[in-house]
MARFITI-157518 format. One record per atom (N, C-alpha, C): atom name; z negated, x negated, y. Coordinates in nm, 2 decimals. Last residue first. Layout:
<timars>
TIMAR   name       up     east    north
TIMAR     CA        Z        X        Y
...
</timars>
This chain:
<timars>
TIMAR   name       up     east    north
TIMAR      N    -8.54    -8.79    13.23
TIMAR     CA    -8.53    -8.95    13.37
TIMAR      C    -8.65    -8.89    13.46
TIMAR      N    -8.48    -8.72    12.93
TIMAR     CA    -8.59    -8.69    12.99
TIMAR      C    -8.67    -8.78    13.15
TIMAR      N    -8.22    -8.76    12.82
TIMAR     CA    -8.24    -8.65    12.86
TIMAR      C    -8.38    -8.64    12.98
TIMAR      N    -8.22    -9.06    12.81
TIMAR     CA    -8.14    -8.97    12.82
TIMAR      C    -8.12    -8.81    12.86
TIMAR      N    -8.48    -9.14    12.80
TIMAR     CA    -8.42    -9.23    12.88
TIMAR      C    -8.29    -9.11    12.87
TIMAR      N    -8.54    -8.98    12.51
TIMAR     CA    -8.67    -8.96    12.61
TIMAR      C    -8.56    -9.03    12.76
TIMAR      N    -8.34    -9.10    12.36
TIMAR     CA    -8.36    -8.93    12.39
TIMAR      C    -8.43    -8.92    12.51
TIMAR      N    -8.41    -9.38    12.29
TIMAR     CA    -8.30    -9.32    12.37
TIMAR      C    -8.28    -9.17    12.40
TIMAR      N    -8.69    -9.33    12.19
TIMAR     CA    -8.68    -9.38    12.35
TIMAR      C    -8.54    -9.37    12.36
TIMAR      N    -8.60    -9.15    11.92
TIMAR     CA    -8.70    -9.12    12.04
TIMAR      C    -8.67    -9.18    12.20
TIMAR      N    -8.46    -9.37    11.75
TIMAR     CA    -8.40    -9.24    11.84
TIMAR      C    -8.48    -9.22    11.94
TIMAR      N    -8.70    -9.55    11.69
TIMAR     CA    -8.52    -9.59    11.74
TIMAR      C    -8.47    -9.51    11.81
TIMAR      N    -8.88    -9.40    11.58
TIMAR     CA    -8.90    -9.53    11.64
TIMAR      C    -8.76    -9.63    11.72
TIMAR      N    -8.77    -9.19    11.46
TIMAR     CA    -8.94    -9.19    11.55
TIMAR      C    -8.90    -9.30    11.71
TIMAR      N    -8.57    -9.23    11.32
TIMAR     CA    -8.58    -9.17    11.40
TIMAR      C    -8.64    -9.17    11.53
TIMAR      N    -8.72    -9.45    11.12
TIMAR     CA    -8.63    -9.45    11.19
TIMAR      C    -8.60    -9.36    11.33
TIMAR      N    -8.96    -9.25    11.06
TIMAR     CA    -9.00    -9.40    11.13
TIMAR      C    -8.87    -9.40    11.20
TIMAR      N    -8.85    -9.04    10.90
TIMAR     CA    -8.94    -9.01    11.05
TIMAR      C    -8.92    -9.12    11.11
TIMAR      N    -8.77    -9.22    10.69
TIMAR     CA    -8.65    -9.12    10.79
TIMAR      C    -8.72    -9.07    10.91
TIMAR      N    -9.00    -9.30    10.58
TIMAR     CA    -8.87    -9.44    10.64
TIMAR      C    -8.76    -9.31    10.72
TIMAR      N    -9.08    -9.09    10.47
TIMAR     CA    -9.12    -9.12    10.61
TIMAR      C    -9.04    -9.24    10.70
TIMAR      N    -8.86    -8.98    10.31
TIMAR     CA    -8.92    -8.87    10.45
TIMAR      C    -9.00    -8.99    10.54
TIMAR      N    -8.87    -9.17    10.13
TIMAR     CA    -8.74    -9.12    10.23
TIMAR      C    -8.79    -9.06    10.33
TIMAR      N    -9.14    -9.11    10.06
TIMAR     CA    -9.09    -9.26    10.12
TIMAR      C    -8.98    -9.29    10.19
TIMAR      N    -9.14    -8.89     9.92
TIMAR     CA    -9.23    -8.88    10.00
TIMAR      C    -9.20    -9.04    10.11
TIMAR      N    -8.92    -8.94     9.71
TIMAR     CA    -8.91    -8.84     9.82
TIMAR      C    -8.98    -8.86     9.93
TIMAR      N    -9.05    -9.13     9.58
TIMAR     CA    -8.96    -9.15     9.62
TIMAR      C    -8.95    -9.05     9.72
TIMAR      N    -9.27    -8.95     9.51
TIMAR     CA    -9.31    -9.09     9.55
TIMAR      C    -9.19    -9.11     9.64
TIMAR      N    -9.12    -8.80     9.32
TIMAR     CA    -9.19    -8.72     9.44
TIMAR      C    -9.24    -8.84     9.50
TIMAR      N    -9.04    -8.94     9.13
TIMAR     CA    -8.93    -8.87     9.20
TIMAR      C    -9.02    -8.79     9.32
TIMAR      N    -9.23    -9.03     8.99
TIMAR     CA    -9.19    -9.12     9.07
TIMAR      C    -9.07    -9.06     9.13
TIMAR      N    -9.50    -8.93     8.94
TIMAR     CA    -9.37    -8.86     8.92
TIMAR      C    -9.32    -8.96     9.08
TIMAR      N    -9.76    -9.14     8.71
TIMAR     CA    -9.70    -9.09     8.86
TIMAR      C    -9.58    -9.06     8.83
TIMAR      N    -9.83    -8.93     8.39
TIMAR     CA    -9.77    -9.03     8.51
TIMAR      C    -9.75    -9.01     8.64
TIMAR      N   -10.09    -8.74     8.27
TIMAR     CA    -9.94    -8.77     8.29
TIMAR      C    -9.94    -8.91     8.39
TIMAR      N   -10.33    -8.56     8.09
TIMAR     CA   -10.31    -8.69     8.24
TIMAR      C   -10.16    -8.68     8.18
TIMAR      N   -10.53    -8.35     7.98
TIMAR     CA   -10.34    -8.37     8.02
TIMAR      C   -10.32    -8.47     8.08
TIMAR      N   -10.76    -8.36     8.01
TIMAR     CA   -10.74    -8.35     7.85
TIMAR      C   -10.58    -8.39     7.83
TIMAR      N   -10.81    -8.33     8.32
TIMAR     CA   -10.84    -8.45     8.23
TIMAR      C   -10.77    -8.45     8.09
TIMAR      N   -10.73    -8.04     8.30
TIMAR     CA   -10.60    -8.16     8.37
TIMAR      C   -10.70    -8.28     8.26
TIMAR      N   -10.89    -7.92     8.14
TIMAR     CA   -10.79    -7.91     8.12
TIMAR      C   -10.66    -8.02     8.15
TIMAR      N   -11.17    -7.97     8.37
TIMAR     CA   -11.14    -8.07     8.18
TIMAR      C   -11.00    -8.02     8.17
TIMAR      N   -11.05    -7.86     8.58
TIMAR     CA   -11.02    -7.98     8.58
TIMAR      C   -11.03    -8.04     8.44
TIMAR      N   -11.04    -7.59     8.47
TIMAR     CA   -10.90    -7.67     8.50
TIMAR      C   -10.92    -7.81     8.56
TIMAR      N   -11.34    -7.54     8.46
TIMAR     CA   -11.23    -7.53     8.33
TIMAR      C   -11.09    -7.62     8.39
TIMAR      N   -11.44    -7.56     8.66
TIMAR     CA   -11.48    -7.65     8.55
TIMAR      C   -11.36    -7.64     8.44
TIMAR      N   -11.20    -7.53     9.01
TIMAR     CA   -11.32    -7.51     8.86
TIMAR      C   -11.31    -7.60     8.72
TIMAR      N   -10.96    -7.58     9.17
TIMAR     CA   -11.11    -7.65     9.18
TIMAR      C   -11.21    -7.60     9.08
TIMAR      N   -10.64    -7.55     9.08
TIMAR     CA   -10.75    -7.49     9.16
TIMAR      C   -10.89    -7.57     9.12
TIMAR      N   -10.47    -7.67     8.97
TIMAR     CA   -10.44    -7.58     9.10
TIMAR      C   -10.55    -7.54     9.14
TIMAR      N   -10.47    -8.02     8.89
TIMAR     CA   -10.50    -7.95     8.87
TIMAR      C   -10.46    -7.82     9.01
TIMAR      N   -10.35    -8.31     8.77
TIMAR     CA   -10.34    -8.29     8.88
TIMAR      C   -10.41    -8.13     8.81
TIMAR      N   -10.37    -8.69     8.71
TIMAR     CA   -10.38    -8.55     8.65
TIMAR      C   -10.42    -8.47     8.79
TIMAR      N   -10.30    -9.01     8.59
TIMAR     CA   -10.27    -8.93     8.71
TIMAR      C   -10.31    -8.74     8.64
TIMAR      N   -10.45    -9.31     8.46
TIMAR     CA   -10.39    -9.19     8.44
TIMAR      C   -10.38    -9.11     8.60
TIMAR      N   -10.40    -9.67     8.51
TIMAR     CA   -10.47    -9.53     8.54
TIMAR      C   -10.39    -9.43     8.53
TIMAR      N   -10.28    -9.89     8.41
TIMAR     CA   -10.31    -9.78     8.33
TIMAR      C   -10.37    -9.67     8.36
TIMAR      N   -10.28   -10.02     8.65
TIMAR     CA   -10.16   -10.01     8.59
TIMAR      C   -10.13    -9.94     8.45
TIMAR      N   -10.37   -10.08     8.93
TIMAR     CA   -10.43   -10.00     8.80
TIMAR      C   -10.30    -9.95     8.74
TIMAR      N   -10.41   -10.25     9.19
TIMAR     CA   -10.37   -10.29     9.07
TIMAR      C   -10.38   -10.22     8.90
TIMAR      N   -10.55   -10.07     9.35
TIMAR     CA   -10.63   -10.14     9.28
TIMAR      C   -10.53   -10.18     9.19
TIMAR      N   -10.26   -10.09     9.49
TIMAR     CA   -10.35   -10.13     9.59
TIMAR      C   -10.46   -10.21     9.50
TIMAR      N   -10.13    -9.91     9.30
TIMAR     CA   -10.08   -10.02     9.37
TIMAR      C   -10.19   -10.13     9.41
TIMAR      N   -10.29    -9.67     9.32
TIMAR     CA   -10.27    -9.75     9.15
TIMAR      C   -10.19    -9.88     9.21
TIMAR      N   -10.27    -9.58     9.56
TIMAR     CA   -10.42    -9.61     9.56
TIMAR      C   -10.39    -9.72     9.36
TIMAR      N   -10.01    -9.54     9.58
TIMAR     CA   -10.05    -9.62     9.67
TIMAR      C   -10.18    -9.69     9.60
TIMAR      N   -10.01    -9.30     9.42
TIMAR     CA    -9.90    -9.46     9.37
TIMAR      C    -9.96    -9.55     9.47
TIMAR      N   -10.15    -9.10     9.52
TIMAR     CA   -10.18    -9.18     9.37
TIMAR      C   -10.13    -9.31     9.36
TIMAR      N    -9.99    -9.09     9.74
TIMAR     CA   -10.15    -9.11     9.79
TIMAR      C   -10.21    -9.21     9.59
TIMAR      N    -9.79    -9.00     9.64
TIMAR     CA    -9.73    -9.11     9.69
TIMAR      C    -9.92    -9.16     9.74
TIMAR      N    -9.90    -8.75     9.56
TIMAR     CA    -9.84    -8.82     9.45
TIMAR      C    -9.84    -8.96     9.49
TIMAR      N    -9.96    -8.61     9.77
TIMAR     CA   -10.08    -8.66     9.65
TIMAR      C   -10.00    -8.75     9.60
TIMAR      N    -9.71    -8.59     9.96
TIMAR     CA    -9.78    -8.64     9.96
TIMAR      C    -9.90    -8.71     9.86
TIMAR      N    -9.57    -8.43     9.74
TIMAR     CA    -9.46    -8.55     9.78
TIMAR      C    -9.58    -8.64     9.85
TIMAR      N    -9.85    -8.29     9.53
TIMAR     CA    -9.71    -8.28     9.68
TIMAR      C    -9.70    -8.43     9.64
TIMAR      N   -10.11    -8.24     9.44
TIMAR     CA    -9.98    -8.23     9.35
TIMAR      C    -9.87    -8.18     9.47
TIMAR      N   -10.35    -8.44     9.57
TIMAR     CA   -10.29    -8.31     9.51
TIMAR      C   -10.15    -8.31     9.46
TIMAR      N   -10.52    -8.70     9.31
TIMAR     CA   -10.49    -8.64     9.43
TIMAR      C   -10.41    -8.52     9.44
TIMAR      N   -10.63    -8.81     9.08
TIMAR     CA   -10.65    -8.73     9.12
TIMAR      C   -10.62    -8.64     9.23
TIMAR      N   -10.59    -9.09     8.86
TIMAR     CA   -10.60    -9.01     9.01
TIMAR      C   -10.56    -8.91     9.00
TIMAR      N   -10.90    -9.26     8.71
TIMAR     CA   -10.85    -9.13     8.72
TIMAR      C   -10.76    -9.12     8.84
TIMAR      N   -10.96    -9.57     8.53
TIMAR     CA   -10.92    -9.50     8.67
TIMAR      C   -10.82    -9.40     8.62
TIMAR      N   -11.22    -9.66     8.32
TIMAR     CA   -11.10    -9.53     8.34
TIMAR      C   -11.10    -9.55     8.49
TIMAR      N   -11.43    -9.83     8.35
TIMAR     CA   -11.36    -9.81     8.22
TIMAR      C   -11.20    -9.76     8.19
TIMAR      N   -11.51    -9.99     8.66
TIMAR     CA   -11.49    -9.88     8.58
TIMAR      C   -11.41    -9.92     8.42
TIMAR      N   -11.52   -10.21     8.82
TIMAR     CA   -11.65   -10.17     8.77
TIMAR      C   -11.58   -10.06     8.64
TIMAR      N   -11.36   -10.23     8.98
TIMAR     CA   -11.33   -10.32     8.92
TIMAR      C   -11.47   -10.31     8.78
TIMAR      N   -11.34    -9.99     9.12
TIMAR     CA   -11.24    -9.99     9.01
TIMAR      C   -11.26   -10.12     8.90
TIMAR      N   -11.56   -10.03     9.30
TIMAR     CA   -11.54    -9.95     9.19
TIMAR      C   -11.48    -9.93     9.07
TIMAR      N   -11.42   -10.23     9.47
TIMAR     CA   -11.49   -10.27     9.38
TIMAR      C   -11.56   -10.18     9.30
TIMAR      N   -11.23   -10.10     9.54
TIMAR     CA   -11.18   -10.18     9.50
TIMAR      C   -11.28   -10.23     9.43
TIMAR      N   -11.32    -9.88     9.68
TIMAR     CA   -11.28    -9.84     9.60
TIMAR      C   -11.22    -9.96     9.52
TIMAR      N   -11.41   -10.08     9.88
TIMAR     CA   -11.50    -9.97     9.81
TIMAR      C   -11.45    -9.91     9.73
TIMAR      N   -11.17   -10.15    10.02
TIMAR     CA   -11.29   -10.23     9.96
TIMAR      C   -11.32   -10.14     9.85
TIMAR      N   -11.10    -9.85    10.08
TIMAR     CA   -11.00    -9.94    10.02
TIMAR      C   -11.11   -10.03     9.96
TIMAR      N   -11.28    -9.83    10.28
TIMAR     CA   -11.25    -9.72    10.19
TIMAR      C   -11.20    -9.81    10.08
TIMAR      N   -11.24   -10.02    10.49
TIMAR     CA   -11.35   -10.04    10.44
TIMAR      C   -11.33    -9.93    10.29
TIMAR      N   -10.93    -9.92    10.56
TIMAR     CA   -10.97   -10.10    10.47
TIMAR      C   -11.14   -10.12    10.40
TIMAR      N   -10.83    -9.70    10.72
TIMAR     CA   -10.85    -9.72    10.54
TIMAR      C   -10.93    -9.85    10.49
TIMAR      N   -10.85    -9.85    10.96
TIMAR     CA   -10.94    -9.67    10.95
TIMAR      C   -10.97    -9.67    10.78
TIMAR      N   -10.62    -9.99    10.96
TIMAR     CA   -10.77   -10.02    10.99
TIMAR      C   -10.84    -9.93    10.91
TIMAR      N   -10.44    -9.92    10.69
TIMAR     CA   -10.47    -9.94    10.83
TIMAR      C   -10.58    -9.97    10.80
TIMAR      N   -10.24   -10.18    10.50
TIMAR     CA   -10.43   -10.08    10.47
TIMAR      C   -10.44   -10.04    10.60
TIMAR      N    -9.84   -10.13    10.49
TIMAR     CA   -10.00   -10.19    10.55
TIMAR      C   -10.10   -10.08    10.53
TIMAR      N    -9.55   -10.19    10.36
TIMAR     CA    -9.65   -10.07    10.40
TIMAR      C    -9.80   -10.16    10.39
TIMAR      N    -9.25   -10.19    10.45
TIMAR     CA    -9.33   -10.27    10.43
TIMAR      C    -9.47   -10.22    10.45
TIMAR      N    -8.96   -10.05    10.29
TIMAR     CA    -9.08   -10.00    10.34
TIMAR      C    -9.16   -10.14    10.35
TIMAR      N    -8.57   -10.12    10.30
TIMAR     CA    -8.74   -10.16    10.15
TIMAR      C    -8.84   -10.13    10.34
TIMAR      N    -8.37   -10.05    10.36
TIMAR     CA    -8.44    -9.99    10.34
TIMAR      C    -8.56   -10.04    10.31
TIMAR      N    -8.25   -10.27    10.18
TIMAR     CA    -8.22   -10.16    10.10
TIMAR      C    -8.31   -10.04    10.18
TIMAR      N    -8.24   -10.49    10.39
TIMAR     CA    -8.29   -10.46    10.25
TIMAR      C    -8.28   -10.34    10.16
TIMAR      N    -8.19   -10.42    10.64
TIMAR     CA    -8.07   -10.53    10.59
TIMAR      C    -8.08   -10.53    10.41
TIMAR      N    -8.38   -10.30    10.66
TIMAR     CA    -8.27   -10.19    10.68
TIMAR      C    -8.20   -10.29    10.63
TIMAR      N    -8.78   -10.25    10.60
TIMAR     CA    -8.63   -10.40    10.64
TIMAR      C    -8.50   -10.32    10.60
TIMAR      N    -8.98   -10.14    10.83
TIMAR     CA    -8.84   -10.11    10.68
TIMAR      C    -8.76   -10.22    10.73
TIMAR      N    -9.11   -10.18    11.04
TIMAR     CA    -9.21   -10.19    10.93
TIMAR      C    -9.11   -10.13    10.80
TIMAR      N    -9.13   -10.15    11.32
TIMAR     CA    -9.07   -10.12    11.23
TIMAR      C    -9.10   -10.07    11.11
TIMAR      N    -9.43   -10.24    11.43
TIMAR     CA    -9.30   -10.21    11.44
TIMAR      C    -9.22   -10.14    11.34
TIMAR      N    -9.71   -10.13    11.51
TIMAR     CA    -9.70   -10.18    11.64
TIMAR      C    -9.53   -10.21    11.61
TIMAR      N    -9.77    -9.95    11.28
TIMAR     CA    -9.77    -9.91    11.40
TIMAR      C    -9.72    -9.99    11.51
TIMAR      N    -9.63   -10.02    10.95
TIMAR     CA    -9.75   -10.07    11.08
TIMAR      C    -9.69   -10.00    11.20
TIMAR      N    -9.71    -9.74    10.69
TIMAR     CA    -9.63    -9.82    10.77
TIMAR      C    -9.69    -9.90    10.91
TIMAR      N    -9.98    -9.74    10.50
TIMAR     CA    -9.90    -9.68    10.61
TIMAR      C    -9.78    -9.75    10.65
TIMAR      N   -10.21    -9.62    10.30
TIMAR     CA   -10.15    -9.72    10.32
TIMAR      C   -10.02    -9.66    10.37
TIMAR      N   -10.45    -9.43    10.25
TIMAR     CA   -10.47    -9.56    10.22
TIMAR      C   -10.38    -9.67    10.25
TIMAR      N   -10.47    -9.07    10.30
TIMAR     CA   -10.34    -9.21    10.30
TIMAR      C   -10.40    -9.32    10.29
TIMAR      N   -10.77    -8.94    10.21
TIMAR     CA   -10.64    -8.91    10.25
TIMAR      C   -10.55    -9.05    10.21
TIMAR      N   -10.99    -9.02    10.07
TIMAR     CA   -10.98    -9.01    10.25
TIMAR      C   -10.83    -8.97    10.32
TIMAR      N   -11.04    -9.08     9.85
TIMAR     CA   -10.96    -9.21     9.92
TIMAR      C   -10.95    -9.17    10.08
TIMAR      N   -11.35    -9.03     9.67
TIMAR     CA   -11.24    -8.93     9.78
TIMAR      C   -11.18    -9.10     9.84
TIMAR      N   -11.49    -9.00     9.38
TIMAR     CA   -11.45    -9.07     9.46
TIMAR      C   -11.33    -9.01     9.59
TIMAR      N   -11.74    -8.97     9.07
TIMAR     CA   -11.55    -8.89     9.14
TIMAR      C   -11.55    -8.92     9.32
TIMAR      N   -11.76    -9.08     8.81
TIMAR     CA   -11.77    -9.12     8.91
TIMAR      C   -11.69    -9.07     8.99
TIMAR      N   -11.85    -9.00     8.46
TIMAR     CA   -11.77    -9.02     8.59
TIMAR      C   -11.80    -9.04     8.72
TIMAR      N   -12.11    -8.99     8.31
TIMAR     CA   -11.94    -9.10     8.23
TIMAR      C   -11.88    -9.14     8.37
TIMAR      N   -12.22    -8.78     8.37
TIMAR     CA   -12.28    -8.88     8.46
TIMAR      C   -12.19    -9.00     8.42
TIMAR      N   -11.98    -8.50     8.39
TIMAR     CA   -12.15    -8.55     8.36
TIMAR      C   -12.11    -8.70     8.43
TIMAR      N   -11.83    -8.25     8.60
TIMAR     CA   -11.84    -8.36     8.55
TIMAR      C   -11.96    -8.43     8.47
TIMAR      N   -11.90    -8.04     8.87
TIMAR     CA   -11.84    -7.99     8.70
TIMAR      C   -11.89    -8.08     8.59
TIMAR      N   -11.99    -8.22     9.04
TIMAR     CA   -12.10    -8.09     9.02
TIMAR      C   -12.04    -8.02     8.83
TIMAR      N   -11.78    -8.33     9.11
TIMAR     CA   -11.88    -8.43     9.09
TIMAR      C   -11.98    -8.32     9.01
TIMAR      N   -11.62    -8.12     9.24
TIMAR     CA   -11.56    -8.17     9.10
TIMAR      C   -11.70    -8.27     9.05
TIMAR      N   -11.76    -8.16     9.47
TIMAR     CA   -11.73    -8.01     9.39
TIMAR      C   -11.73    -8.07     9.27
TIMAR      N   -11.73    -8.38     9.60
TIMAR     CA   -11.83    -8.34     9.61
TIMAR      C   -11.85    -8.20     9.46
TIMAR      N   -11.42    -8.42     9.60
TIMAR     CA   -11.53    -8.51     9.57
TIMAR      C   -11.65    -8.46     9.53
TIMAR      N   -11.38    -8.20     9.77
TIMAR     CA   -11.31    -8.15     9.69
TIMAR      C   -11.39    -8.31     9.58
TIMAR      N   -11.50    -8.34    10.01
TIMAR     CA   -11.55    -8.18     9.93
TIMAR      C   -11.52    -8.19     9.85
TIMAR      N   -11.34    -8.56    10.04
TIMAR     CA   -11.47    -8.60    10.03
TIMAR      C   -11.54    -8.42     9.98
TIMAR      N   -10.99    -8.57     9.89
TIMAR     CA   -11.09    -8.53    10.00
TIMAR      C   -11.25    -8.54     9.95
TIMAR      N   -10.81    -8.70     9.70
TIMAR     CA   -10.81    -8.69     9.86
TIMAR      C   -10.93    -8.63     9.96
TIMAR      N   -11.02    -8.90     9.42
TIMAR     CA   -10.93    -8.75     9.49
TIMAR      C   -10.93    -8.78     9.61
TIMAR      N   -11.08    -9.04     9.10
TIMAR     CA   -11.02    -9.05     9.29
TIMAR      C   -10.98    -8.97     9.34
TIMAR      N   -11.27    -9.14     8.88
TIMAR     CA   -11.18    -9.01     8.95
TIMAR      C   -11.15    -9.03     9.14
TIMAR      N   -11.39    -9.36     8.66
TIMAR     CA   -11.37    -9.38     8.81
TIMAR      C   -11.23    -9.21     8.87
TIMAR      N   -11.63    -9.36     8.41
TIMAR     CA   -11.49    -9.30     8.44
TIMAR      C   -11.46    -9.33     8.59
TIMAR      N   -11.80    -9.64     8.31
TIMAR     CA   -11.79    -9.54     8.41
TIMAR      C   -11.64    -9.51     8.43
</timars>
């Protein structure tokens, strides 16, 4: 079984209807892996380095896609083509350890442009991963540092 991973449970549902029975097309539900909520979660003495956690909300998904993958021939991802899909790909080929899954990205949802992306797989574009990791280690900091001296300075 081909294993195809996409962000959304429709966009799952659709592409399942193109496909024959080789594949298995799968929704990760969006993000699968976050920074923690309760701190920091970038070691700044480290280069910066992200320490990224399964939230709760992801961990049964995450299973489930763990033991799909362990089952499959082909991991496909699938997700969309942003600073987000990309870094949703790198997470979910991190996570199952899928170190040959292809990545293919398509613009629009029909039969023809998905066999077209399948026939094209590429790599994670690790310049859009990157991007997508600066933006949020730069929200976190901000978020999480600036915010209560703004809120205590402007907001008494």
């Amino acid at each position: 079984m081909k294993l195809v991973i996409v962000e959304s449970p429709t966009k799952a549902r659709t592409i399942s209807g193109f496909l024959g029975d080789e594949y298995q097309i799968e929704s990760s539900y969006g993000h699968v892996r976050d920074l923690p909520k309760s701190k920091l979660g970038i070691d700044t003495a480290n280069n910066f380095e992200p320490s990224y956690i399964i939230p709760i909300k992801a961990r049964k998904r995450v299973n489930e896609l763990k033991k799909l993958a362990a089952k499959a021939t082909e991991i496909i991802l699938a997700s969309d083509e942003d600073r987000e899909g990309e870094a949703i790909a790198w997470h979910i080929a991190n996570i199952l350890d899928a170190k040959d899954a292809k990545r293919i990205v398509f613009h629009e949802i029909t039969k023809t442009a998905i066999n077209e992306a399948l026939a094209n797989p590429r790599k994670i574009e690790m310049n859009l991963v990157d991007a997508q990791q600066a933006r949020r280690i730069l929200d976190r900091l901000v978020g999480y540092e600036l915010s209560p001296f703004l809120w205590r300075k402007f907001f008494r």
